[in-house]
N, C-alpha and C positions, 0 to 999 in steps of 0.2 A: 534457610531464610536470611534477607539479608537485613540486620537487626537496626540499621537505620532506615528501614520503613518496616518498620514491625507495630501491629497490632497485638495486646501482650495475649496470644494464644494460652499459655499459663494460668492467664487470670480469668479464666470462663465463669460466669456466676447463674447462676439458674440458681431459684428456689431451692434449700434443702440442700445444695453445696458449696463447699467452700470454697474460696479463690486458691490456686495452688501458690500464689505468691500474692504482696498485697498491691493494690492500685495505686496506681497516683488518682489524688481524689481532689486538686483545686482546679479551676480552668473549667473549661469545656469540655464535656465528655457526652458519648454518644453511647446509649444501650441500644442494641439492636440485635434482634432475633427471629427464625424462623420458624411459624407455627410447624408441628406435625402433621396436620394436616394439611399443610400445604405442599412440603417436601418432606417422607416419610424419613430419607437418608440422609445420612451425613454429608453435610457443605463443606467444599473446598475452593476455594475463589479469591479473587480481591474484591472487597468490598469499597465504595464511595459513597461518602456522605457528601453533597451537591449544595449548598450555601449562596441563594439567589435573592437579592433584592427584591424582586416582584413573582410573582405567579404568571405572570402573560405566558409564559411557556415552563412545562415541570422540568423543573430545579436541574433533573437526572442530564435532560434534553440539551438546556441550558449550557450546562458546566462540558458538557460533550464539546459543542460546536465552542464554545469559548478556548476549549485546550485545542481545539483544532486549530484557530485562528489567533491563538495566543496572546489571549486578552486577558485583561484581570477583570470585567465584570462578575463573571461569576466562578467562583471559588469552588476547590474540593480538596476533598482530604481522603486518606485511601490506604487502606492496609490488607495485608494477607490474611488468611479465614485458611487453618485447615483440620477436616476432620470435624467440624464444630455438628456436634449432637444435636436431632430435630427436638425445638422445643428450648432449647440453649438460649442464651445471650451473653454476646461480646461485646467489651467497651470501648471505641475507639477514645484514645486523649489524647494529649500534650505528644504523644510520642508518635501519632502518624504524621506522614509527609503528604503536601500539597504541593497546589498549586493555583495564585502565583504565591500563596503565603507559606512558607517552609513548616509552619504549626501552628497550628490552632491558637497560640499563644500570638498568635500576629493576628488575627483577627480583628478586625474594626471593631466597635461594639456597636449593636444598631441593631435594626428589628429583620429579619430575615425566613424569606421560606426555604425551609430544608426537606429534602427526600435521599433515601439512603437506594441502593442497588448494588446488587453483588454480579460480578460477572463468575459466572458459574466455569469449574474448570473442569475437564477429563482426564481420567488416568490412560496413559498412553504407554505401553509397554512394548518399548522401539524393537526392531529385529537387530539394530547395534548394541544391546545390552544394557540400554537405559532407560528407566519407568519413568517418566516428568508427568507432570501435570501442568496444562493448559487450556486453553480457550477453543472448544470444539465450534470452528463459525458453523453457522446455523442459516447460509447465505445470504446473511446480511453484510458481510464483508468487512470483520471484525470489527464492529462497534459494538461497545459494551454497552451502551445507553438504548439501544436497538435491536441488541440480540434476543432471536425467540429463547424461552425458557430461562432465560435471567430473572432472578426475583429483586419486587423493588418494592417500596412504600409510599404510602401514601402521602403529598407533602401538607407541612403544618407549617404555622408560622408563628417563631417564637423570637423572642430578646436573646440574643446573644452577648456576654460582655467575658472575655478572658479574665477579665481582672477580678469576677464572681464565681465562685461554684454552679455550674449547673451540669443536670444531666436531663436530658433528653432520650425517650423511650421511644424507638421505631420501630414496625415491626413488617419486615418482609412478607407482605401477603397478598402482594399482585405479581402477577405472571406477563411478561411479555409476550404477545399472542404472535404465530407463526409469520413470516415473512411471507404477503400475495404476490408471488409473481404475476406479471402483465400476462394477459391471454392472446396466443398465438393470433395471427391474422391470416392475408392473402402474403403478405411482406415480410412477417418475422416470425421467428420457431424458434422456440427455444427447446434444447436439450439438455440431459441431467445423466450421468452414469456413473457406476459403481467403478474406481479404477481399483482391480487386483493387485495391480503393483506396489500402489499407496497401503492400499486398504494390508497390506501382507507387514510392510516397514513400518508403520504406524500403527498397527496389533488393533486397531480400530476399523467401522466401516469410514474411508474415504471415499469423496465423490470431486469428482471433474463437470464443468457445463460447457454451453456453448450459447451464446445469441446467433442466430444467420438470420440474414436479410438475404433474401433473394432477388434477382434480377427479374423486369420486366419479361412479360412475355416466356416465363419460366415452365408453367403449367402449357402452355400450347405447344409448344416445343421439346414434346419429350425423349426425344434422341440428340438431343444439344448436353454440351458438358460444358461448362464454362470456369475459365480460370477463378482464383480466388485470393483475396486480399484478407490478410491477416490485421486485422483494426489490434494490437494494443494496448492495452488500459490495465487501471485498476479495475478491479473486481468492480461491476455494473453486470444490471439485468437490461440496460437502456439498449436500444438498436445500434446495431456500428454507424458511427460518425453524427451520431446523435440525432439520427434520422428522425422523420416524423412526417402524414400527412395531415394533420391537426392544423392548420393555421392560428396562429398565435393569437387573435383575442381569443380562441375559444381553451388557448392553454393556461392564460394570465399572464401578464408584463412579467411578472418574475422570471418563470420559467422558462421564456420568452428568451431573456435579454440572458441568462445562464448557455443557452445554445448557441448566442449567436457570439461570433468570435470576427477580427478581421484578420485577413489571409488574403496574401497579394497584393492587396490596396483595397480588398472588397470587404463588405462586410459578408456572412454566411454564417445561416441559422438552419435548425436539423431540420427547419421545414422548406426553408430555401432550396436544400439540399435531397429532400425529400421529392423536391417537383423535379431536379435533376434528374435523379435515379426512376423517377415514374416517367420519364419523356422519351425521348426517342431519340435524342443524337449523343447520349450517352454510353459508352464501351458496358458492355453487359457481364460484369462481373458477381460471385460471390461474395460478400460480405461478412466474416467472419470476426466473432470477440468473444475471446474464450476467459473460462472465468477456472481458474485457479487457485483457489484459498488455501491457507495453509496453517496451523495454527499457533503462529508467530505475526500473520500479517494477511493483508486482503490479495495478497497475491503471492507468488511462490517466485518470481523473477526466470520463469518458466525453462531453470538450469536445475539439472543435480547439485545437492548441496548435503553436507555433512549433516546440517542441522532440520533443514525444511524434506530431507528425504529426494528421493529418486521423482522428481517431477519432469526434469526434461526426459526421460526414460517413456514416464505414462503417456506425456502430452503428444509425442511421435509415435509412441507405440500403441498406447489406447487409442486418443480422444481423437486426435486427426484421422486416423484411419478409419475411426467409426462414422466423422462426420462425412469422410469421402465414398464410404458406402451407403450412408442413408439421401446425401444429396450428390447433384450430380456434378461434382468436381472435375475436372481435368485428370489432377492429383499425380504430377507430373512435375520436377524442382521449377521448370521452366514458367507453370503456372501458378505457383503458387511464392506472391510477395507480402509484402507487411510494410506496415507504418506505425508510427506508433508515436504519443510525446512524453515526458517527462520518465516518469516509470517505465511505461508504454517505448519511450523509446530508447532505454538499456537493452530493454527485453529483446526490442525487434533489431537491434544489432548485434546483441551478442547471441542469440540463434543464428542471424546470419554468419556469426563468425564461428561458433562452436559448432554449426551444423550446414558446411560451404556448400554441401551436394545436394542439400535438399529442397533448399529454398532459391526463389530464382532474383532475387534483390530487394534491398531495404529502404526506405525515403524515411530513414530515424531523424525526429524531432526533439529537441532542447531534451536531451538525454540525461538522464542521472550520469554520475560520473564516471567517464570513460577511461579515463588514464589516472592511479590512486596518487600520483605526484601531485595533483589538484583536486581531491576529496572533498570538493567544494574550495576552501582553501588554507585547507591541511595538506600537506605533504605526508604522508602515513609512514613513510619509510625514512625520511630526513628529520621533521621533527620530534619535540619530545611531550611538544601538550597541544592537543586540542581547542585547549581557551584559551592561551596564548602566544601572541605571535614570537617567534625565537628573537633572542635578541633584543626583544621592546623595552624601550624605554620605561623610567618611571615613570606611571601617569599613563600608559598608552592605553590607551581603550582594548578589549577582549576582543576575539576572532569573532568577528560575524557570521551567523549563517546567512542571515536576508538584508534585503534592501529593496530598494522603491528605482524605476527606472531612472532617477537623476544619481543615484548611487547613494543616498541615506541610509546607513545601516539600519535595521527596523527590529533587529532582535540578536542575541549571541548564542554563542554553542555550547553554553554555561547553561542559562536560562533551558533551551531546549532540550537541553540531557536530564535537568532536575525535573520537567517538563513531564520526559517520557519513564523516568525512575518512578514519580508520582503515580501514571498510571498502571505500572505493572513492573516487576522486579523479573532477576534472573532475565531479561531478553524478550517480556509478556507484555510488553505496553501495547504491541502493535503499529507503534510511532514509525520515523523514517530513521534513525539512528538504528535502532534494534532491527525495524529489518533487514536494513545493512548488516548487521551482526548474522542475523539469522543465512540470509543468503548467503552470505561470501566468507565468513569464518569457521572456524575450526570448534567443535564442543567441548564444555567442560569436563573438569571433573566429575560433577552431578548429572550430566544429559543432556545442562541447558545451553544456549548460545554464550562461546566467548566473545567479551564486550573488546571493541578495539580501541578502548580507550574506558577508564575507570569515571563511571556519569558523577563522580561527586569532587574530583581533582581534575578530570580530563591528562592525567599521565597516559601516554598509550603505549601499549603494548606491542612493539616490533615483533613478536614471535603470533602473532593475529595477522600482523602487515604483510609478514612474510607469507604465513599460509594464504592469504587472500590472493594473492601475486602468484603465486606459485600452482595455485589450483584453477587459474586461469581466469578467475573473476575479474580481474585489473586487465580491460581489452586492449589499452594498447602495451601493456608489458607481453601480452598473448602474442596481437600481431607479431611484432617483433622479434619473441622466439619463434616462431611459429610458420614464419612467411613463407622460408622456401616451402615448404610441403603444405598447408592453404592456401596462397597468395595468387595458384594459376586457377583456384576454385570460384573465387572471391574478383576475381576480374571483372569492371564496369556492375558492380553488385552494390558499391555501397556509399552513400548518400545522408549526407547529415548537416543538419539547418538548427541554429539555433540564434537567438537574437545575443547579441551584441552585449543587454543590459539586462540580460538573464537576472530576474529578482535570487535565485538561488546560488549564482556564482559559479555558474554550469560551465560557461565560455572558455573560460582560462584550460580546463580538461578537454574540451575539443579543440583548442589551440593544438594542446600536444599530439594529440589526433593527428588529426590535419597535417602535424610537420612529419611524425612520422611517414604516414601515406601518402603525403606526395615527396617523399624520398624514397620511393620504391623501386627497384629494380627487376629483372628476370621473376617477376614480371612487374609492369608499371601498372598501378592499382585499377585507375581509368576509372574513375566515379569523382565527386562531388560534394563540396562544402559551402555553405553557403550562412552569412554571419545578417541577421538585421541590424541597420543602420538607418537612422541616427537613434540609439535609444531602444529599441526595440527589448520587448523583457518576455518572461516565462510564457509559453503559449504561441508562440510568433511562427508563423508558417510562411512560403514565401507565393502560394499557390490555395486557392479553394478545395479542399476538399473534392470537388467535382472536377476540375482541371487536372488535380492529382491524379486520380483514374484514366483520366486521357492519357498522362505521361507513362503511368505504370503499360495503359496497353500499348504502346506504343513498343516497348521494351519487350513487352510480352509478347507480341507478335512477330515481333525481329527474331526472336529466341525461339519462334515455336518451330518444330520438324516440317522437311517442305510433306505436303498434302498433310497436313492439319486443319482438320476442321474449324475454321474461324470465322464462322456465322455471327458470334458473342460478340463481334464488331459493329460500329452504327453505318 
């Protein structure tokens, strides 16, 4: 455990025992325990205590969505739980870490509602020889504030002042009720399966899913197979491309204005997009969004990995092959492409690049980082910190992660690591830092992900840089070794868009992209980059959604064997 976020597991106090060491007793401190009756066994988790100015939403909710968006409304604090006996109480104080306040002793003083929640962890006894404990998702796509069977408390609302003694007594005795998947239709199906592969390396039962949307005129036409598009994403139960026949006042403005995105110069909403895919001069494809969780993150980056276990393994040898015998795929490299943005489009490029024969081209959108000399804008292999820039001045401001399309930095890679430290230690936050850990690095000593760079100095660790680079995660350090024997697989295959004024600092890594592949020889790559301008930031596509699908068959059909059936056309 790492002792700069430690909860003093030592000092457990229940009735009738003694602390095995004694407490820090001024400040704020939190008793919290869970009845036996509620969970008969021993708890192993991180716990949060959630510190919300108002109730309009519970505290737990709150403090979730605020570390998402990296605000300092509402506050938490968060330490490790192991082994803690049903019926126990642990006291968090002075010595957990938060966020955005580093300890309890930072605290505003003011009147406050608090709820406490443990995210509940699994013993996972690897088939590589390491037992860890984590966060088994519950297909909620690790949210701690979310996950079924997480225990949390009721919120109260008390005076808080650090500069006073107080303790506050919580007691874990709600249950977060199962995750309701949406119910199938005429248009969407969702699937759920047990992967052996997983389920063998991870010494626990894992599961793989899938959303499909199916095309028009699916059920009438039962000797028709139609090509299929790979959507992308993070872990979502939502339709691929955010589909929907619902028109939007009957969904609410919110919801509404969450799907709708511009793309090309249009605007396009999943219901806009919805009346495409229900029409008739639309290319007739499957829709595919496969969910992959893993228990480091809401998705597994859909590669073999040291740490997240043999996923690209299952996901071509289970899950696609299952959903090409239960619907009617093609299931052919030539028909089957992908798109994908942010996450969604690492993923859908580096399958195409780690898997050239299978798939038949990518349209990857503002991609996480593709070449590690721009890790955002870490150089992983040249520099020596993370938070700051080499060389900088006295006085120079810290390495940014984000910024605002005029280029205002809006946060740094300091804040964001103490960030994701706050919410899980060892490589558990689930954040975007860690799952980069989890994906593309090497394991520790213990089982758990090594960090490529230390979340409390940002020093990084070139023997991480090196194994990320070398195990092919870093795609254009891959192309590069790699060309002559992929490069005639990967021909007019591969396609990548991202805006200009990427809030994440994405651009600079498809720069190198880019210079690479169009320096290719024997063979010349023959695909497409495409930058938004003027200003253009995270989310930027250069084509609707529905247009996309044109272009995709378009390709698909030039690719298909002659006398192929290609009805699936308008």
């Amino acid at each position: 455990m790492n002792g700069a976020v430690a909860m003093t597991i030592a000092g457990l106090l229940a009735v009738g025992v003694a602390p095995a060491r004694a407490q820090t007793t001024g400040g704020i401190r939190f008793s919290i325990s869970v009845p036996a009756s509620v969970r008969p066994e021993a708890l192993t988790g991180r716990v949060f205590v959630a510190i919300a100015p108002t109730n309009d939403q519970e505290p737990r909710i709150a403090a979730y969505n605020s570390a998402r968006q990296r605000d300092a409304r509402v506050p938490f604090f968060a330490a490790d739980i192991e082994e803690l006996a049903p019926g126990r109480a642990v006291v968090m104080d002075r010595s957990a870490i938060g966020f955005p306040y580093p300890s309890l002793d930072r605290l505003p003083a003011g009147d406050y509602w608090v709820q406490a929640i443990v995210n509940v962890y699994t013993r996972f006894p690897r088939a590589d020889g390491h037992t860890i404990w984590a966060h088994m998702d519950q297909w909620e796509g690790q949210r701690w504030a979310f996950s079924p069977g997480n225990l949390y408390s009721r919120s109260v609302r008390i005076h808080l002042d650090p500069r006073r003694p107080n303790l506050t007594r919580l007691v874990l005795d709600q249950v977060v009720p199962p995750i309701q998947v949406p119910a199938d239709d005429r248009w969407v199906k969702r699937i759920k399966i047990k992967s052996d592969i997983l389920s063998k390396w991870w010494g626990q039962p894992m599961y793989l899913g899938a959303t499909v949307l199916l095309p028009k005129g699916y059920d009438e036409h039962g000797d028709l197979k139609y090509p299929v598009v790979f959507h992308e994403d993070h872990f979502s139960l939502e339709a691929p491309f955010g589909f929907t026949t619902t028109p939007p006042d009957e969904r609410g403005p919110q919801m509404f204005a969450n799907l709708t995105r511009e793309a090309g110069g249009k605007k396009e909403s999943g219901y806009e997009f919805g009346k495409a895919w229900t029409g008739d001069d639309l290319p007739r494809f499957i829709a595919v969004k496969l969910q992959h969780p893993t228990p480091f993150f809401d998705d597994s980056y859909g590669i073999n990995s040291a740490n997240n276990g043999p996923y690209g393994d299952a996901i071509h040898q289970e899950l696609i092959p299952y959903l090409e015998r239960t619907f009617r795929m093609i299931g052919a490299p030539y028909a089957r492409v992908m798109t994908g943005g942010s996450t969604g489009g690492w993923i859908s490029l580096a399958l195409q690049i780690h898997y050239p024969d299978y798939y038949g081209g990518t349209w990857t959108l503002y991609p996480d980082p593709v070449d590690f000399r721009r890790y955002q804008l870490v150089n992983i292999y040249g520099d020596t910190s993370a938070f700051r820039l080499p060389n900088a001045p006295f006085g120079a401001p810290e390495r940014p992660f984000q910024m605002n399309t005029m280029g205002q930095a809006m946060g740094n890679v300091r804040e964001l690591s103490r960030m994701e430290e706050s919410q899980g230690t060892r490589g558990r936050s689930a954040g975007q830092i860690d799952a980069w850990n989890a994906a593309y690095g090497p394991v520790d000593a213990a089982g758990y992900p090594r960090r490529l760079w230390n979340m409390a100095t940002g020093e990084i660790d070139h023997e991480v840089a090196s194994s990320m680079r070398d195990r092919g995660y870093d795609l254009g350090a891959y192309l590069a070794k790699e060309w002559p024997r992929i490069g005639p697989s990967l021909v007019g295959k591969l396609r990548v868009f991202t805006g200009e004024m990427d809030q994440f600092y994405l651009a600079p890594s498809v720069y190198l992209l880019q210079e690479f592949l169009e320096g290719t020889t024997s063979p010349y790559y023959a695909g497409e980059f495409g930058f938004g301008r003027p200003m253009k930031g995270h989310g930027w596509q250069p084509w609707t959604n529905a247009d996309l699908l044109r272009i995709m068959a378009r390709q698909v059909a030039r690719n298909a064997p002659v006398g192929a059936d290609l009805r699936w056309l308008p």
